[in-house]
Backbone as a ProteinNet text record, in pm:
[ID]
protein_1_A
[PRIMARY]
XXXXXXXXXXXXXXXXXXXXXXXXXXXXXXXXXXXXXXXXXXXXXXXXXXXXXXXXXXXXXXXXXXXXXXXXXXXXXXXXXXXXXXXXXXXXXXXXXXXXXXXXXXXXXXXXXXXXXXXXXXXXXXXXXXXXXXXXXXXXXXXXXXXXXXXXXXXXXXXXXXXXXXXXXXXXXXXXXXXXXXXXXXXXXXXXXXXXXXXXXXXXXXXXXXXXXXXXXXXXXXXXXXXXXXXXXXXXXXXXXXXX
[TERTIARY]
23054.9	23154.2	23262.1	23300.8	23402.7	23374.4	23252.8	23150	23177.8	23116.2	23111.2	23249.7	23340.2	23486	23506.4	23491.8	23539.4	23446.9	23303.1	23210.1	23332	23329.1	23442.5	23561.1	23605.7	23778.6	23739.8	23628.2	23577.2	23505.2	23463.8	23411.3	23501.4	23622.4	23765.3	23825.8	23863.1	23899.8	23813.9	23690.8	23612.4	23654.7	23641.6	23663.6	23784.8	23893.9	24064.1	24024.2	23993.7	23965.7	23896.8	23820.4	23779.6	23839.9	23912.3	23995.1	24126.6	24137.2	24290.4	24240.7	24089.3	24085.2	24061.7	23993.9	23960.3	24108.5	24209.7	24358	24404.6	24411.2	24475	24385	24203.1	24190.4	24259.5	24231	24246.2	24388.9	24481.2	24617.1	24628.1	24554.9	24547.3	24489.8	24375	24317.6	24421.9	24463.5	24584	24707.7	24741.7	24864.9	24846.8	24696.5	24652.2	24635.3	24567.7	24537.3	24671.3	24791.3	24929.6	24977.7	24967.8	24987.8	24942.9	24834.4	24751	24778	24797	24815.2	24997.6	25052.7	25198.9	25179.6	25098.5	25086.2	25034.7	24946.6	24874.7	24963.4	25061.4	25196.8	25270	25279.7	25389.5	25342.4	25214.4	25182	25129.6	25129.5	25099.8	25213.9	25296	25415.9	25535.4	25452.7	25485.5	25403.3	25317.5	25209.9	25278.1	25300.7	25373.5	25482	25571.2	25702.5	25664.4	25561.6	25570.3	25448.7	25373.6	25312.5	25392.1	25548.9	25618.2	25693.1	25740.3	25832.8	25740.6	25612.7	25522.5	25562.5	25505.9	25496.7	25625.9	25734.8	25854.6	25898.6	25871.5	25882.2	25811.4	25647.9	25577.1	25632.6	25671.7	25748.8	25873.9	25918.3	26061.8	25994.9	25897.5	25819.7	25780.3	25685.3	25619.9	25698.7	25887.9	25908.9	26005.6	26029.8	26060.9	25955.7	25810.2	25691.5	25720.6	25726.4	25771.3	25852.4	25991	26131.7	26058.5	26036.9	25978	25932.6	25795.9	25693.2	25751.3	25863.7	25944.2	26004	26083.7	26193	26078.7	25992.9	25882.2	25845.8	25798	25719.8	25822.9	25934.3	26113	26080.8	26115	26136.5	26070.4	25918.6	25791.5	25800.1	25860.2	25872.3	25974.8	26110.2	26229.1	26184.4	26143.6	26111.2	25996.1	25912.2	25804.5	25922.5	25978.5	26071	26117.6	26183.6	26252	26222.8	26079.4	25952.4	25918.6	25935.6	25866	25974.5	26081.7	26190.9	26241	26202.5	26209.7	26134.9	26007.2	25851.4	25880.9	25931.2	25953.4	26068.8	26183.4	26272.2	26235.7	26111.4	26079.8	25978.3	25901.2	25801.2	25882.1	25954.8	26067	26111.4	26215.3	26270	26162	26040.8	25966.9	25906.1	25872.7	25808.9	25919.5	26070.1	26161.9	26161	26173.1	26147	25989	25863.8	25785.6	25814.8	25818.4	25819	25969.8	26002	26197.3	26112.4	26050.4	25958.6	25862.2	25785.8	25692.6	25724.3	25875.1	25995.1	26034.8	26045.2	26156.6	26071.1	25916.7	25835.2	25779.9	25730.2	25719.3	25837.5	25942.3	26071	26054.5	26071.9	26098.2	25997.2	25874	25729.1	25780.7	25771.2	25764.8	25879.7	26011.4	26130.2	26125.7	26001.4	26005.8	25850.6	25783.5	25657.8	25714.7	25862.2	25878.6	25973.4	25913.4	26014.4	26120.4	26193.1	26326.8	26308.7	26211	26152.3	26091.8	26112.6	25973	26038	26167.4	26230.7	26167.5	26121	26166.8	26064	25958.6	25848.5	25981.5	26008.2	26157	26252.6	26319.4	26424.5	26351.6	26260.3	26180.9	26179.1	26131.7	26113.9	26255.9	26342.4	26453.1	26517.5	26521.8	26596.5	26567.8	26441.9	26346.8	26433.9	26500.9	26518.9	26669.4	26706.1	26853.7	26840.5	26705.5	26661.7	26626.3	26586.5	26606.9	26740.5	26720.2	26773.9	26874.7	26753.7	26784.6	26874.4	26846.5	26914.4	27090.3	27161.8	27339.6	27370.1	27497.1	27536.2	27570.2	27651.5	27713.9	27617.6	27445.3	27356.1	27280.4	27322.2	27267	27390.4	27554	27643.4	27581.9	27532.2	27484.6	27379.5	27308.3	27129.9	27185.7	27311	27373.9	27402.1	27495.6	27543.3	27445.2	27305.2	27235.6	27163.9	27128.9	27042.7	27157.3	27283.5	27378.6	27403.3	27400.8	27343.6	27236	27123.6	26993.1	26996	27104.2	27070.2	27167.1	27287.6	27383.4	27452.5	27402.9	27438.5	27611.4	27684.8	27823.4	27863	27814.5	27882.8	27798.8	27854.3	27798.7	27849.8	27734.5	27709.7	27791.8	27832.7	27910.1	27774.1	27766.3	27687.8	27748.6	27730.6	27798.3	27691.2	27564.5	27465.3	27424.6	27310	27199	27169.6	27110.7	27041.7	26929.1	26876.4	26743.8	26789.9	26887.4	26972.7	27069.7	27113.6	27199	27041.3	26989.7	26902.6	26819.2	26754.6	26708.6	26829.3	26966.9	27069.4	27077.7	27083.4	27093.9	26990.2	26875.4	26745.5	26725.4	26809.4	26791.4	26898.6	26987.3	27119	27034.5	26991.8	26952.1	26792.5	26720.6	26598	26620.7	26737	26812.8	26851.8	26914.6	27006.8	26868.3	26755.7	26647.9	26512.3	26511.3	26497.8	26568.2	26711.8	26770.6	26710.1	26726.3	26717.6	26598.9	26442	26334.3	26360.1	26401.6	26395.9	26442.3	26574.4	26629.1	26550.1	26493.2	26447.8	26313.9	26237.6	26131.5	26134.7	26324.3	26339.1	26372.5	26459.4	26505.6	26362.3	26262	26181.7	26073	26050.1	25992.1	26077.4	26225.6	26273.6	26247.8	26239.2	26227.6	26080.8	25979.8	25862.5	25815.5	25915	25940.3	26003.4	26070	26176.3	26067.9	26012	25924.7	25794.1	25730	25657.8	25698.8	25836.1	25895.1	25920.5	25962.9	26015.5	25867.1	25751.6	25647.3	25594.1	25592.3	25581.3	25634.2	25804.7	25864.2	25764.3	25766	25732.9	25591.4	25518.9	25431.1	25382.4	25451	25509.4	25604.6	25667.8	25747.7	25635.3	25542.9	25501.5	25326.8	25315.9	25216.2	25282.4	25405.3	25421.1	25492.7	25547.3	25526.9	25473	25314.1	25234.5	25129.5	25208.6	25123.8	25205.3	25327.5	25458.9	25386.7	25329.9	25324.2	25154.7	25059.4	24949.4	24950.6	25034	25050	25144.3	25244.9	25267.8	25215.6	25164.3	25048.2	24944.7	24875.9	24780.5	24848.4	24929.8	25031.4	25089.1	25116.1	25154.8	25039.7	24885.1	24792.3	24730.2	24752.7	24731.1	24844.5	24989.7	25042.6	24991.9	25007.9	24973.6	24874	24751.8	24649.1	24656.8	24793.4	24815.2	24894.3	24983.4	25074.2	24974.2	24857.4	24787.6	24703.8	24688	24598.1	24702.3	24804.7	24943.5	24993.7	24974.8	24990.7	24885.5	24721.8	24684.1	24655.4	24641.4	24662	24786.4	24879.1	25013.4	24969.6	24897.7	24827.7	24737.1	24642.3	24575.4	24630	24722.2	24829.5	24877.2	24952	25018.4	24920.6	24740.7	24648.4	24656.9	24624.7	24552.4	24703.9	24859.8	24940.2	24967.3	24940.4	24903.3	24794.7	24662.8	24582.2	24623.2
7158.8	7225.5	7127.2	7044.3	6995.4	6841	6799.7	6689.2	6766.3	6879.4	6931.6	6975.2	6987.7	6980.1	6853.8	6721.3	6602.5	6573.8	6639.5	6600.3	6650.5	6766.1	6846.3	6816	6719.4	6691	6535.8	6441.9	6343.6	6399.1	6480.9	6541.6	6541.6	6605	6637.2	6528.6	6438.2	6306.3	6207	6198.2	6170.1	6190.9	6351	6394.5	6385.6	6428	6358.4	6228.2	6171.3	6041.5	5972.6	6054.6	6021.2	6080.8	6178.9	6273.1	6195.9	6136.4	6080.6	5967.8	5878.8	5761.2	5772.3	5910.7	5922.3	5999.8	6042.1	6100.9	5952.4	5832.8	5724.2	5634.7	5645.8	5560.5	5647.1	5748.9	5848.5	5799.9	5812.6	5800.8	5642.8	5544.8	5428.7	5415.1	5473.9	5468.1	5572.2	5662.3	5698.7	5653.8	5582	5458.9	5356.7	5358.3	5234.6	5248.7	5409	5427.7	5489.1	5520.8	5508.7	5411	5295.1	5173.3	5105.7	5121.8	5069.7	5134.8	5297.1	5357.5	5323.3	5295.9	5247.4	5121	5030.4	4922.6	4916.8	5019.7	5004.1	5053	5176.2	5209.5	5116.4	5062.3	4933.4	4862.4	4796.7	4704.8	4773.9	4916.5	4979.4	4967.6	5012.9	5008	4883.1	4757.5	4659.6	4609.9	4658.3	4635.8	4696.3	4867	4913.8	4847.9	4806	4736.4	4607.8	4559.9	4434.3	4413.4	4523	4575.4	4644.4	4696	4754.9	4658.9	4574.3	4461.5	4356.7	4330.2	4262.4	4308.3	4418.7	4519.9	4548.3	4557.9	4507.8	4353	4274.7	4159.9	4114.6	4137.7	4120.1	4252.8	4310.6	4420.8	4311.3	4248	4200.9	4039.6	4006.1	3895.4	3922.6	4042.8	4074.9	4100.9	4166.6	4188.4	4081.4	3998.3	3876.5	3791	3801.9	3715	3809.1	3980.5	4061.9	3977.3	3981.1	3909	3793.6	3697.2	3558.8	3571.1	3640	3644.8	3733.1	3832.8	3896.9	3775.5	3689.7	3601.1	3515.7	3486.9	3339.6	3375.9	3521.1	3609.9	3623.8	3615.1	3648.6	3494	3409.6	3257.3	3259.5	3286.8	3237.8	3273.8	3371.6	3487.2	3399.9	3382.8	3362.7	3178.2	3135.6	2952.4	2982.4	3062.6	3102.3	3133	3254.5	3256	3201.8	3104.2	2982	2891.6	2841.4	2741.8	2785.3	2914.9	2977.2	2941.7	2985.7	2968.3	2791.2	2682.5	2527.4	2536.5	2593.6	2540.2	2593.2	2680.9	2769.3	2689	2620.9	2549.4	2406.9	2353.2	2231.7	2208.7	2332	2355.6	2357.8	2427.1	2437.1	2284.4	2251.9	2118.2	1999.3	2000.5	1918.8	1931.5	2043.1	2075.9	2055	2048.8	1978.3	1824.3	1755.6	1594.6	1602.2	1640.7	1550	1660.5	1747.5	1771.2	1667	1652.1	1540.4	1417.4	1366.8	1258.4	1256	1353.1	1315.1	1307.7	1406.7	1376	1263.7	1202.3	1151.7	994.2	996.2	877.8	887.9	1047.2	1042.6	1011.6	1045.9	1013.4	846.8	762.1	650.1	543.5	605.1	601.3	570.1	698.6	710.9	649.3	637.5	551.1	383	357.9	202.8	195.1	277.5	271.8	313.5	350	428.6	291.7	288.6	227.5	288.7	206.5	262.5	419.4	375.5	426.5	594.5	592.5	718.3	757.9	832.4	845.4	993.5	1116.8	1208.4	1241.6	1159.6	1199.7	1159.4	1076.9	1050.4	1087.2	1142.9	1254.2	1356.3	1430.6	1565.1	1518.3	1393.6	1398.6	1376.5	1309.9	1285.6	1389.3	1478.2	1621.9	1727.9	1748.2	1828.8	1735.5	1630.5	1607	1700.8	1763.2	1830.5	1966.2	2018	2157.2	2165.7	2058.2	1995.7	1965.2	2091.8	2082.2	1979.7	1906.8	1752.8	1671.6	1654.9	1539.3	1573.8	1483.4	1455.6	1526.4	1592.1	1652.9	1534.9	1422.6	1293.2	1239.1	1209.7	1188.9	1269.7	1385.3	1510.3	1449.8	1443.3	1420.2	1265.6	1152.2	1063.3	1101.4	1179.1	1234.6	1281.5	1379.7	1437.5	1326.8	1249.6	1155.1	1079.8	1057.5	938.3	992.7	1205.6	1236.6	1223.1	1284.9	1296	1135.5	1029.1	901.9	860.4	930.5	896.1	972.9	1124.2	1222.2	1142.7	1087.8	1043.9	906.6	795.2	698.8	674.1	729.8	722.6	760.5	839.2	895	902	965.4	916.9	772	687.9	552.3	471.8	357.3	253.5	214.1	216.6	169.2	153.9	5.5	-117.7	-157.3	-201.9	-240.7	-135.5	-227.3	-114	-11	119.5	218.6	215.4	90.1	19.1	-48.6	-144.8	-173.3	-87.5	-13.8	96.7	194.1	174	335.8	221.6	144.9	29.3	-14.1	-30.9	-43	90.3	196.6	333.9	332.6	323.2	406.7	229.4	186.6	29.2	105.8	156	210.7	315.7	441.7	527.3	480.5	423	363.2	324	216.8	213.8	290.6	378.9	510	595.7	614.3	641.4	631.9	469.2	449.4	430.2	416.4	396.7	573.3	672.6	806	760.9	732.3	798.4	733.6	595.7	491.5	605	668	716	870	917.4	1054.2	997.6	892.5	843.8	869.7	776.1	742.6	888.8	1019.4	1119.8	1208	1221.5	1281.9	1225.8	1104.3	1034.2	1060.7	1076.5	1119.5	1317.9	1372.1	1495.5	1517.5	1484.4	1436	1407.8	1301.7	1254.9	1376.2	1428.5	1549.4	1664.9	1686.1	1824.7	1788.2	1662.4	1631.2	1630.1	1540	1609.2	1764	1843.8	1946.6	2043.3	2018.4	2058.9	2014.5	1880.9	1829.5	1896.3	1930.5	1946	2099.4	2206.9	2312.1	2332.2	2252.2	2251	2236.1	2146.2	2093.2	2242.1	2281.4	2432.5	2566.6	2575	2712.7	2626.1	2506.5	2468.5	2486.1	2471.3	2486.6	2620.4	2760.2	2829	2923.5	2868.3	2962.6	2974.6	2819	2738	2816	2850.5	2914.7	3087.7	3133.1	3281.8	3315.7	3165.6	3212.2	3186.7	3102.6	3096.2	3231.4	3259.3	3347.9	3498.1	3510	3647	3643.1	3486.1	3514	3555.9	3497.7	3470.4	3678.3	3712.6	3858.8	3935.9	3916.1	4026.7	3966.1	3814.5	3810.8	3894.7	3906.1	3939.7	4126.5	4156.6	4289.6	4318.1	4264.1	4268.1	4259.4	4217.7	4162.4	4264.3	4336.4	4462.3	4558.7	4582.6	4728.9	4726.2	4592.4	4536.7	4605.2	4573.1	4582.9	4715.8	4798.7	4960	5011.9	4980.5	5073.6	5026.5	4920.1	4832.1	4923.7	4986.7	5051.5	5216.4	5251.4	5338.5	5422.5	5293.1	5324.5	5262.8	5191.1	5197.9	5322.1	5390.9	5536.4	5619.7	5627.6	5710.8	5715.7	5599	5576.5	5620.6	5547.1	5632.2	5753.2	5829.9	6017.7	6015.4	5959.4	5982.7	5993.2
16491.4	16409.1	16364.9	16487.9	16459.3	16354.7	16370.4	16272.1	16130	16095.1	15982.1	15911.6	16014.4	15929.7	15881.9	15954.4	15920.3	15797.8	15753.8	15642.1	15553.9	15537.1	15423.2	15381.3	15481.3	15443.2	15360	15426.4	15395.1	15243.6	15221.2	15112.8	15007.7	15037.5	14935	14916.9	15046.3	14990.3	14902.2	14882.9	14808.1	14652.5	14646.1	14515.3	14477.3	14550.2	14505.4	14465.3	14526.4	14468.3	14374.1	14331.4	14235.1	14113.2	14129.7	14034.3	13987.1	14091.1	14087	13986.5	14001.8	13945.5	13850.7	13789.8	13654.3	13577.1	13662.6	13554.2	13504.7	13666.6	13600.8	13467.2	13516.9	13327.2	13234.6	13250.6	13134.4	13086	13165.5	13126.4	13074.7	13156.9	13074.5	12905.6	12911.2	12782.5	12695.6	12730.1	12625	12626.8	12671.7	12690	12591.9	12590.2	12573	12344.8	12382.5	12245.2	12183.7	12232.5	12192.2	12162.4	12211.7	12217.5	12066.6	12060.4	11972.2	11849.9	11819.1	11733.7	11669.9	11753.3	11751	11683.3	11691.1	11639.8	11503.3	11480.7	11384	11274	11324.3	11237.1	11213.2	11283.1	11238.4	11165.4	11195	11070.3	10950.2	10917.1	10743.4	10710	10805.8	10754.4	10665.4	10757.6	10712.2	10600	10603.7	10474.5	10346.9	10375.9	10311	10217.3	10317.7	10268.2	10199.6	10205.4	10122.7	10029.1	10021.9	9877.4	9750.4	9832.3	9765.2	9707.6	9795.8	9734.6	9652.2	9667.1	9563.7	9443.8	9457.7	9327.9	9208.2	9327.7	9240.5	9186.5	9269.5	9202.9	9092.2	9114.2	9002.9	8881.2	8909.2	8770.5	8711.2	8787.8	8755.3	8663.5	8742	8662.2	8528.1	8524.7	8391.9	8308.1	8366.4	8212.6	8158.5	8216.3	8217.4	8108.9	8139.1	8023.4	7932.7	7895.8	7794.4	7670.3	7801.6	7737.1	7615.3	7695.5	7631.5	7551.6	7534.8	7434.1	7331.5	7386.9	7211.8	7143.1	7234.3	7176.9	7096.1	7197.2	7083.2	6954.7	6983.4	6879.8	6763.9	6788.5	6701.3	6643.6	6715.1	6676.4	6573.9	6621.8	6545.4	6396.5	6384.9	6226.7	6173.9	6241	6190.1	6089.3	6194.9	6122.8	6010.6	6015.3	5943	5804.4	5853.7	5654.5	5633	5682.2	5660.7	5613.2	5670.6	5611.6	5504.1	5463	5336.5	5211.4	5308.6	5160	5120.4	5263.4	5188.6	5130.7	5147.1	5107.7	4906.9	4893.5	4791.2	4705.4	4781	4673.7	4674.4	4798.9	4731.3	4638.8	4575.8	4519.2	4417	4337.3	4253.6	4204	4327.5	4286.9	4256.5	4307.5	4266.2	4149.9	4100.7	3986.8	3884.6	3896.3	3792.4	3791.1	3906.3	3890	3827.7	3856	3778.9	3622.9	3611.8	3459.6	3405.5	3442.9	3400.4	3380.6	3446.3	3481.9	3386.2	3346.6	3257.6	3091.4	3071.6	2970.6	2925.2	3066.7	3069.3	2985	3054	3031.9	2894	2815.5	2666.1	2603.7	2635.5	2563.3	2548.7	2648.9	2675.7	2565.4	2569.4	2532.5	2349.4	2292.7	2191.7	2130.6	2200.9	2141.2	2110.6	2201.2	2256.6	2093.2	2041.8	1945	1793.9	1779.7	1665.2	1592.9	1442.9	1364.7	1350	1247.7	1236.1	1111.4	1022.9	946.1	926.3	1072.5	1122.6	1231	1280.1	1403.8	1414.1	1344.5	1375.4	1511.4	1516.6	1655.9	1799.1	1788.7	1881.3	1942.4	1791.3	1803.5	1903.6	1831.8	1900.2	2067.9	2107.6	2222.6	2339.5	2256.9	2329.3	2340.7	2200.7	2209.1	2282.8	2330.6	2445.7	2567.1	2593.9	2750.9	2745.8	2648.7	2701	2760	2736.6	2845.1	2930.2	3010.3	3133	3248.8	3323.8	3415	3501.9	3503.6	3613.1	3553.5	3445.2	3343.3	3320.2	3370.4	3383.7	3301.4	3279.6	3135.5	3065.5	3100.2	3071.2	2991.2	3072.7	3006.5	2834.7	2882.9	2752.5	2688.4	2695.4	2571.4	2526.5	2584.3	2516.6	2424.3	2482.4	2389.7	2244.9	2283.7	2148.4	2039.9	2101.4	1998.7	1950	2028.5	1943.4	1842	1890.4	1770.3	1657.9	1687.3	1560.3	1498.6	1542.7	1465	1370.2	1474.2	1372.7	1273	1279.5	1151.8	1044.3	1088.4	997	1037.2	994	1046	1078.2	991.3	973.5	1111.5	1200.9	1321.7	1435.1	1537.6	1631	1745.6	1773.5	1835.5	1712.3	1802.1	1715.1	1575.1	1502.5	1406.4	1300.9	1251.6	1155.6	1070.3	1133.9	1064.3	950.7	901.6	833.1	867.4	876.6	918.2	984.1	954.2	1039.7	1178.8	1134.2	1310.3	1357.3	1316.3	1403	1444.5	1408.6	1485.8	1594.5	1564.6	1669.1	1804.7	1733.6	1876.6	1931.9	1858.7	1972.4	2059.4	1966	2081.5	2176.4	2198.2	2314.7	2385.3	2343.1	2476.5	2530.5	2447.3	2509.2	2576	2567.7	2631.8	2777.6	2785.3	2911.8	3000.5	2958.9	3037.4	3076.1	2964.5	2996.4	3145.6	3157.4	3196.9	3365	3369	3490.3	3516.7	3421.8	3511.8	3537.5	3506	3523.2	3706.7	3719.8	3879.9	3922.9	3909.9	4031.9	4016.5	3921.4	3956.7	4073.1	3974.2	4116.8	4211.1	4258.4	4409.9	4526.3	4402.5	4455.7	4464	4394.4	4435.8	4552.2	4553.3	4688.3	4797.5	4827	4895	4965.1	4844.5	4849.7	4933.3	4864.7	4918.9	5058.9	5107.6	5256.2	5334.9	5291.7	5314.3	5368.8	5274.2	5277.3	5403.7	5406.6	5473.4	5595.4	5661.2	5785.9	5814.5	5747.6	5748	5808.9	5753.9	5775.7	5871.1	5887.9	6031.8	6172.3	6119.1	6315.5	6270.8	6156.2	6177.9	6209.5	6195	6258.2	6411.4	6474	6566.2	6644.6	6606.5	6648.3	6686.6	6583.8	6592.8	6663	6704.2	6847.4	6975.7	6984.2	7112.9	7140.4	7006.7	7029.4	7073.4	6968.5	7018.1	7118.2	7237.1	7385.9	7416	7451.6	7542.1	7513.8	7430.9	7419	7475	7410.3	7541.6	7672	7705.9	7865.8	7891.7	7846.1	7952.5	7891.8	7805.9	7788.2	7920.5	7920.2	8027.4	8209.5	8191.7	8283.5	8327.5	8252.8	8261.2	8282.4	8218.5	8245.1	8389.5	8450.7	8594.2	8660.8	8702.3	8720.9	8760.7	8629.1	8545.4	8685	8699.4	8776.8	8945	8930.6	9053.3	9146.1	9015.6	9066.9	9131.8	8973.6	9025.7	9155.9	9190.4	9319.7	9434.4	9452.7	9544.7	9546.7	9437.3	9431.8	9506.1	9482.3	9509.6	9676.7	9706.3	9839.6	9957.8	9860.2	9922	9924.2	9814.4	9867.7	9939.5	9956.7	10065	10234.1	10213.7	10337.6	10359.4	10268.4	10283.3	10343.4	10282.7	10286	10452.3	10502.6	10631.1	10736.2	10703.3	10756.3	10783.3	10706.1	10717.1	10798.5	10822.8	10886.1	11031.6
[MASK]
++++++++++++++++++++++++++++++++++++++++++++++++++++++++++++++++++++++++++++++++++++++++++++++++++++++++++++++++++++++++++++++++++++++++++++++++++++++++++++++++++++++++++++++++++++++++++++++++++++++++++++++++++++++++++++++++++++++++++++++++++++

């Protein structure tokens, strides 16, 4: 009897004991999976927070390449009408030097081939340089006086001689004066020339590295762009699995 009590108490201590060893894993493995679940909050959370702050920075980036690419895109137009309107008055001003120029060389032409005899092909051409623009007024009041010579020798240019050497000494003054314009229209339109060719140059030169500054940061914004929606939805499925 007294054997078979000691089986039974030896029996219960057994099972306490084993009861007791299976509350403490138990309580370990949920210590353990508290533990772990605590951790795993913390780091979405931190995931959280710095998918969020990605996401804002890359917002603060992209509209920043926005900014840029309006201003380049602005630039780009603004030098463009600008280029249009030199391009437009050196097309203009040039098309008066060579038409002055090609005046200026029949005039010169036909004064230097005409007797004294036979002026009126002359006259006609010298008298066509006073609707010309380019040409001095100083220069046009000389043009006046030499046609009003050749029409009437009495007035006008100093003329003493014959009618044959007074019209031969005018058209030698005016041949001269002739000639000094055609050099310097030369030299002012080779200048103009040089002018327009730089001018086209830097603008050329302007709207290449404009339009390098607007594909880099276009490409530059749709990585970005790509980079946010990666980081949103990255924060969303952080949030997802936090609720879980």
């Amino acid at each position: 009897m007294l054997a078979k009590g000691k089986e039974e108490k030896h029996s219960e201590q057994v099972q306490f004991a084993a009861y007791k060893q299976f509350c403490d894993d138990t309580c370990v493995e949920k210590k353990r999976a508290i533990e772990e679940a605590a951790e795993k909050i913390g780091m979405l959370k931190a995931d959280i927070a710095k998918y969020t702050s990605d996401a804002q920075q890359l917002t603060t980036e992209i509209a920043g390449h926005d900014q840029d690419i309006s201003v380049w895109t602005g630039d780009k137009k603004a030098a463009t009408s600008v280029r249009e309107i030199e391009k437009a008055d050196y097309d203009a001003l040039h098309k008066d030097y060579s038409e002055s120029l090609d005046a200026l060389q029949r005039a010169i032409a036909v004064l230097k081939k005409q007797s004294h005899n036979r002026p009126q092909a002359a006259l006609a051409q010298v008298s066509a340089l006073k609707s010309l623009q380019l040409i001095p007024a100083e220069a046009k009041r000389t043009i006046d006086a030499f046609l009003q010579s050749s029409q009437d020798p009495a007035e006008g240019l100093e003329v003493s001689a014959p009618e044959a050497h007074g019209y031969e000494f005018a058209s030698h003054g005016v041949i001269e004066m002739l000639e000094k314009l055609l050099d310097e229209f030369i030299e002012e339109r080779t200048k103009l020339e040089k002018s327009e060719m730089n001018g086209k140059h830097a603008y050329d030169m302007l709207m290449q590295d404009l339009t390098a500054q607007i594909a880099q940061a276009t490409q530059d914004r749709e990585e970005k762009s790509e980079a946010k929606a990666k980081a949103l939805q990255a924060k969303a499925d952080a949030e997802g699995d936090l609720k879980d």
